[in-house]
C-alpha positions as CSV (number, residue, x, y, z in Angstrom):
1,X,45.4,-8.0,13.4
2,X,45.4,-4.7,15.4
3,X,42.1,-3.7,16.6
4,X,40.1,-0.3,16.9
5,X,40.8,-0.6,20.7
6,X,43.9,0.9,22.0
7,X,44.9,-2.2,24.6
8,X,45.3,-4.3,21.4
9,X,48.5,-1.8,20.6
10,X,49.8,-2.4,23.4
11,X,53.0,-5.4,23.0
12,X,56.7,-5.2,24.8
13,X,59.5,-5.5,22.5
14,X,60.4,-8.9,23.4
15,X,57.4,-10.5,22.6
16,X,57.0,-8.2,19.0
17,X,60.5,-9.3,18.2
18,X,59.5,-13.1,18.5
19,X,56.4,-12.3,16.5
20,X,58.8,-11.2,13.7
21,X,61.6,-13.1,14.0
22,X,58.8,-15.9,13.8
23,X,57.4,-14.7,10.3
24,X,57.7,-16.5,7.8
25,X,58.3,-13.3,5.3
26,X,61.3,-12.4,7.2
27,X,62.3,-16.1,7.1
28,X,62.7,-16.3,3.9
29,X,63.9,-12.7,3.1
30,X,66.8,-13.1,5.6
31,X,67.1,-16.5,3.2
32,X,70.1,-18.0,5.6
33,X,71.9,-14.7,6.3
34,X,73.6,-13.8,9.9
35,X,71.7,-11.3,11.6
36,X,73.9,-8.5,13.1
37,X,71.4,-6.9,15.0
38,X,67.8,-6.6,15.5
39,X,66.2,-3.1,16.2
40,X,62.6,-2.9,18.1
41,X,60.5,0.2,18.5
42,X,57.4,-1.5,19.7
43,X,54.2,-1.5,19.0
44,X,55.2,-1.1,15.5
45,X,59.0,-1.7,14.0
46,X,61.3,-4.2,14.1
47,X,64.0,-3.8,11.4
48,X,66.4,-6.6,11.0
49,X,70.0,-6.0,10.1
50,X,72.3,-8.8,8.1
51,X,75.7,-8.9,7.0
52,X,76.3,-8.4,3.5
């Protein structure tokens, strides 16, 4: 996925969050829970808060 060149790094948060948000590993770990929040620190983090 992420290259040897550093332009491939480069994503804005909106479009990373999709890109998770669109996975379907966090689809089925958030397995019909609310998210609360969703916490992006592009080019690399997106964590994903629920409600317990």
């Amino acid at each position: 996925m992420w290259g040897d060149d550093r332009e491939a790094d480069v994503i804005d948060e909106t479009s990373l969050r999709e890109l998770a948000l669109a996975s379907a590993t966090i689809t089925e770990a958030l397995a019909g829970r609310a998210m609360t929040r969703v916490i992006v620190r592009a080019p690399r983090l997106v964590n994903v808060v629920t409600e317990r």
